[in-house]
N, C-alpha and C positions, 0 to 999 in steps of 0.2 A: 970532842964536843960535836965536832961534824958528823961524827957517828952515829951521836944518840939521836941527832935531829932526823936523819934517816929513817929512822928506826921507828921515830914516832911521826912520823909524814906517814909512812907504812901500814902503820894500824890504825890510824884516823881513816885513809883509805880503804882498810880492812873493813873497820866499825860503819861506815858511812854505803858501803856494797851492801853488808847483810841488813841493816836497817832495811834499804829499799829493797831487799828480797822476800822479808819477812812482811812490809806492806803491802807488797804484791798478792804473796800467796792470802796473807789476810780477805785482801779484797774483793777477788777471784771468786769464793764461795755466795759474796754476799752479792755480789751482782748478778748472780744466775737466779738465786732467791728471789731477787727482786723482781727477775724476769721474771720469774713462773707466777708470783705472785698478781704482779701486772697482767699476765696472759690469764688467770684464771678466771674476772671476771667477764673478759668478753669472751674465754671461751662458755662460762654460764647463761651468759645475753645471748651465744647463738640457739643452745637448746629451747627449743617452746615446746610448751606441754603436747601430748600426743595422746589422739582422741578415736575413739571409734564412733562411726557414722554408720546412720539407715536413710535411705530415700521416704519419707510419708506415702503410703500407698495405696490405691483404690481397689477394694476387692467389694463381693457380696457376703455383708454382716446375718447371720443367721440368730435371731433372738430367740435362746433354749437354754434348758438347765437338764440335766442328767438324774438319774435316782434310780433306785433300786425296789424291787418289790416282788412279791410271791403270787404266784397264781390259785386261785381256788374254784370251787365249781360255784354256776350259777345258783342251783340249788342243789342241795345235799344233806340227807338226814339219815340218822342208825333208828333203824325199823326193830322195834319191840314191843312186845304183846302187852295188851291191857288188864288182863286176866290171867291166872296159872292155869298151868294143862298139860298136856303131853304132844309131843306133835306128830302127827297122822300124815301128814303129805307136805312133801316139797314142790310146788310147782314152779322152779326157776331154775335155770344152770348159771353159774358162776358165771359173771360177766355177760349175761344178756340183755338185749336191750327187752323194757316192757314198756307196756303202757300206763296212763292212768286206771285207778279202778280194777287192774288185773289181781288174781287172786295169787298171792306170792306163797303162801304156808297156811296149813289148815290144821287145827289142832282137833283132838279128841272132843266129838260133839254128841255122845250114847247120850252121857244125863245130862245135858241142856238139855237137847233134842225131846224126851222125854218130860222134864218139864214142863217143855213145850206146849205138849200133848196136853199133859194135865192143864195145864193155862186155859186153853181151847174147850176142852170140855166144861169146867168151870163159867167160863163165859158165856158159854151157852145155854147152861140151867142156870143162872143170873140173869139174863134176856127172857127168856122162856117165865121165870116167877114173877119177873117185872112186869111180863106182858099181860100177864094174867092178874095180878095184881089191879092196872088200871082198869080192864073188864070189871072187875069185883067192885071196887070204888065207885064205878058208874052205876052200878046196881044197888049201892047201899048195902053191901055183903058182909065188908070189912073197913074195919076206920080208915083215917088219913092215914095214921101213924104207919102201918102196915106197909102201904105205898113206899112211902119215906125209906123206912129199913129197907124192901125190895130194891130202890133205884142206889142207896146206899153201898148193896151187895153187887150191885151191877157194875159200878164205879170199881170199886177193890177188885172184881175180876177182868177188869179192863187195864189195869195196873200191873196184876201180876201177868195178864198175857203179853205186856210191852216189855216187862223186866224181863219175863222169859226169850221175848227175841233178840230185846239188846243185847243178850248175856251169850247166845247163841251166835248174832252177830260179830261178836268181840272175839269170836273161836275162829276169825280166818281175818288173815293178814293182808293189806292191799295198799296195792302203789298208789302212794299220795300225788302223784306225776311225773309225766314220762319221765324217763332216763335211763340209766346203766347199773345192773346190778353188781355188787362189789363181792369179796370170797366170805360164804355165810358162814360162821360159827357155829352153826348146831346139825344136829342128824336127827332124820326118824327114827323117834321112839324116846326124844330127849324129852325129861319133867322139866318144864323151863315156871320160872316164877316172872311174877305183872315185872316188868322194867327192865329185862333181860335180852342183852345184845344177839341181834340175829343177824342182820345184815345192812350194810350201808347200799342207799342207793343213791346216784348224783347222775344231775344234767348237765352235760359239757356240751352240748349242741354251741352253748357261749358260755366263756369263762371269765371270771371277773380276774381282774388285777387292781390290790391295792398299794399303793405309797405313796410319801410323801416330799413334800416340798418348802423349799425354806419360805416364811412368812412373808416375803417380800414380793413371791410371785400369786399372791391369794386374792390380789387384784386384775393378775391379767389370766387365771386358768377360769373356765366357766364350763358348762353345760355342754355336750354334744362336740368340743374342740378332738382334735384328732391325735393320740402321742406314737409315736413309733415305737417298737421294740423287738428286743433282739432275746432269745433264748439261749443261753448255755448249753442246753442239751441238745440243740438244732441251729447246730452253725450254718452261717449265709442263706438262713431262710427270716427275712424281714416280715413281722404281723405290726398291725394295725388298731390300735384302741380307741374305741369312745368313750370320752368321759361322760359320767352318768351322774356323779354325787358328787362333790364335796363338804367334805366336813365344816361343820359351823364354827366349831369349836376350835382352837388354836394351840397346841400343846404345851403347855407353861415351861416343860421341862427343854426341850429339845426346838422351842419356837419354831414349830413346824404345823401345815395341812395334811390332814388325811384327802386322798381322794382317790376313788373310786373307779373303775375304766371295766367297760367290757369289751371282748374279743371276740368273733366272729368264727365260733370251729366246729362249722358244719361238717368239717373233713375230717376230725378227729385225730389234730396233730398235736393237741396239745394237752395236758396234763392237768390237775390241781396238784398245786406240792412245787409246781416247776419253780427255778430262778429265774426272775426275768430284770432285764436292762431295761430302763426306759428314758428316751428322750423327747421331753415335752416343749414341741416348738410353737411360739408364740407369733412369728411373723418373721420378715427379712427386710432386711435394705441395699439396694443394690447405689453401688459407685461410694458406697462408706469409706472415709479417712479412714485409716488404719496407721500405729504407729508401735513397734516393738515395747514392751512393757516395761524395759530399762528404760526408757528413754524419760518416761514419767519422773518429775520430781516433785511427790507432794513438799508444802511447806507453809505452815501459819493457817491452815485452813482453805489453800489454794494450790492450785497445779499449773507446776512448768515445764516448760522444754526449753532445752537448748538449740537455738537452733546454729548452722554453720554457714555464714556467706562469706561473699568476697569482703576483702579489706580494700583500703585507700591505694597501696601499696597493690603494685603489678604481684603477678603470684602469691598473693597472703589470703589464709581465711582466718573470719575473727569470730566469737561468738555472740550472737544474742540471745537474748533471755523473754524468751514468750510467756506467758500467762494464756491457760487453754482450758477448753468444758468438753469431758471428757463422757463417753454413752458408754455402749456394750461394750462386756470385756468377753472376750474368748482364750485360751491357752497361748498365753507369747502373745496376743495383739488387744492393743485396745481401742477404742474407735474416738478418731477428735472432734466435734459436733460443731467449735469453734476456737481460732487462733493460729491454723493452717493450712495450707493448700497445699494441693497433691503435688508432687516433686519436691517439697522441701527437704534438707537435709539437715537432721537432728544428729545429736550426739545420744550415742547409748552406750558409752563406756568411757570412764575418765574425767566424769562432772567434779570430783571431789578436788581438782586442778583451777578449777575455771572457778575464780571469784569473783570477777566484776567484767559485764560486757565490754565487750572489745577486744577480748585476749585472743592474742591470735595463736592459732592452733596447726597440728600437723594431723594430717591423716592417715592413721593405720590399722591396716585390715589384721588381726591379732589369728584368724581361722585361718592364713596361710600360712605355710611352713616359711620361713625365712630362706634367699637363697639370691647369692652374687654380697656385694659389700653395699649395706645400704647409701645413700648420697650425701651430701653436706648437710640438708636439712631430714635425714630422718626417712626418706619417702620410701615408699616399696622400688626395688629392684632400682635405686638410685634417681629416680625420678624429683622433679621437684616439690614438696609439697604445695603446688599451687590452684589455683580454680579449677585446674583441667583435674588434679588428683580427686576432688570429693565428688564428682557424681561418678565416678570410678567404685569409689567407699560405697557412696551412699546406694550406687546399684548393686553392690555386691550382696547388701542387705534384706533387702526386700527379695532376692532370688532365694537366697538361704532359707528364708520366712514362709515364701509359697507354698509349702504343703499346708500352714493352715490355712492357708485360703479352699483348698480342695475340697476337705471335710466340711466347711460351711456350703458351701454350694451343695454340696452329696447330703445334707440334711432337708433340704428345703422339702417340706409334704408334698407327697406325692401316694394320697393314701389311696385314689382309685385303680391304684393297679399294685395295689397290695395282694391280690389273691391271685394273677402274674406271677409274682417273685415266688409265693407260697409254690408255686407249682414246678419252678423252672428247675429245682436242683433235684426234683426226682427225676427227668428226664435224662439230665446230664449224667447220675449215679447208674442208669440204669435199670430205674424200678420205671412201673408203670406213671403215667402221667397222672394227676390229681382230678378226681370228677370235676365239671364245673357246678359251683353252686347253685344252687333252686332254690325256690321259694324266700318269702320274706325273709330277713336278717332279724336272727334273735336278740340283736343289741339294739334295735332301734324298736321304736313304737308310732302308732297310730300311720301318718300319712310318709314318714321317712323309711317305714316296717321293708319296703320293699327294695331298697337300696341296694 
């Protein structure tokens, strides 16, 4: 009997160990669970969103638009005969300059000439029986009627001797005004028929350039304004256009202005046929807001920016929510007219984080390579994300951006020394230097002719 009490003291002791082994190891898992569980929301509370910043920045705004357009001559027309004939005389060599009025082609002039002749004689015994005629009437010799027929005859032979010179005239070819003769189509001895192409002649003394521009600038281009432009074919030589024209008319299809520019190429650098660049500046503004073009958040019909200042909290930045009026826009920049001042620090990367002001934020510059173990909160090179990190950001910003500030400044008109730059890259190439220009400017008229 004392045996079996042993025996079952034993196993109760047995049963009673593994119980509490089994709740051990039970437990064990669920308490780390719970840790990590507990640990995960404040490790989520320590991450704050992470933002990229620009400094707002003052440069000089250049107000222009770009476009494209082809160069053609001021005048230029294909010279062909009014009359058929054969032709007698070339008086031009391909590509020469002439004058107005010069005789450029002379055709077969036997039987006009001839004609001519007979014209001449005719008129003169039409005079001659006219004259005699009135004699006779004053004598009572021959009737009225007589008279009449004589001065009748007189008339028709005064007719055919103008047909015969117009007709004679029409037999030679003349430059309608000066210019450049172009490579002629035809040779002595060719039958050419009335409307048949002989040669083009054009004046590039000044060249026009046309294109256009979107309808929104048709209020500020006008008369005599100055556009810049660049040639394809004649790199790092800048010319100079005045506008002469524009179009009244508005393009329905393409809501665009035609207008109109002449060029000044007394030195005979430039072509009809060319491709030309053109930049149409309208004016500048110097010490202009500027702010990177992410930064912009249209929304409901109004424009915002984020901006990033200090928080309440030592080292915190938090965001606010600007409302701003926005002016020119250039490539990557656009200008703030109202709702910030220069030094501010925006956010231009990461808005879709920030809902509601206040949220406090980290700053990071995303353009550098990563390198060392970042800090607790996130910051370049272990740093803290605090006041001192964002004009750090935010300068990094606006240095990145400075090239366009260059190109606006290197726009501003400067078209009195446009025929300067015309000249400097033949120096430099090695060819001879470019005459300087004489006499009045063919693009300008009346009391500016001499510019």
């Amino acid at each position: 009997m004392a045996y079996n009490k042993k025996y079952a003291l034993i196993a109760l002791i047995g049963v009673g160990v593994a119980s509490g082994v089994a709740w051990w190891v039970q437990r064990q898992p669920s308490t780390k669970t719970d840790a990590a569980v507990q640990t995960a929301p404040a490790a989520g509370g320590a991450r704050t969103p992470a933002v990229e910043v620009a400094k707002v920045d003052s440069i000089t705004l250049v107000d222009e638009t770009q476009s494209v357009g082809s160069l053609r001559s001021r005048q230029g027309v294909m010279l062909r005969p009014e009359v058929a004939g054969r032709v007698s005389k070339i008086l031009f060599n391909d590509g020469q300059r002439v004058h107005k009025g010069q005789v450029l082609v002379q055709f077969d002039d036997q039987l006009p000439a001839a004609q001519l002749s007979q014209a001449k004689a005719e008129m003169s015994i039409a005079e001659s029986n006219h004259k005699r005629n009135q004699e006779l009437v004053a004598q009572n010799f021959i009737s009225k009627r007589s008279l009449d027929e004589s001065a009748a005859a007189l008339e028709v032979a005064q007719a055919k001797l103008a047909l015969a010179q117009a007709t004679l005239q029409r037999l030679k070819v003349l430059a309608p005004f000066d210019g450049v003769m172009g490579l002629r189509q035809v040779n002595v001895g060719d039958y050419l028929k009335d409307g048949t192409d002989i040669v083009n002649i054009e004046d590039i003394d000044a060249v026009l350039v046309d294109f256009r521009l979107p309808e929104r600038f048709q209020a500020k281009i006008r008369s005599g304004q100055k556009a810049q432009l660049t040639i394809d074919a004649l790199p790092g030589r800048p010319f100079t256009a005045v506008v002469q024209a524009i179009d009244p008319l508005i393009d329905a299809n393409g809501r665009s202005v035609g207008v109109r520019g002449c060029i000044d190429n007394r030195q005979q650098q430039l072509r009809p046929g060319m491709f030309a660049r053109v930049n149409a500046v309208f004016g500048s503004r110097d010490n202009a807001l500027v702010v990177p073009e992410e930064a912009i958040v249209p929304q409901g019909g109004r424009t915002f920016v984020v901006k990033v200042v200090p928080g309440d909290k030592p080292d915190t930045l938090v965001t606010q929510r600007v409302a701003v009026k926005v002016g020119l826009r250039q490539p990557g920049k656009v200008e703030i007219l109202e709702g910030l001042e220069q030094g501010d620090t925006v956010v231009t990367a990461g808005h879709q984080r920030l809902q509601k002001d206040g949220t406090a934020v980290r700053v990071v510059d995303m353009s550098r390579p990563p390198s060392g173990k970042p800090g607790a909160n996130g910051g370049p090179n272990g740093a803290p994300a605090g006041a001192a990190g964002a004009p750090a950001a935010g300068a990094s910003a606006p240095a990145a951006s400075s090239p366009t500030a260059a190109p606006a400044a290197a726009t501003v008109p400067s078209a009195p020394s446009a025929p300067v730059a015309q000249a400097a890259p033949a120096a430099a190439t090695g060819k001879p230097a470019a005459k300087p220009l004489t006499g009045p400017n063919p693009c300008l008229r009346g009391a500016d002719a001499t510019r």
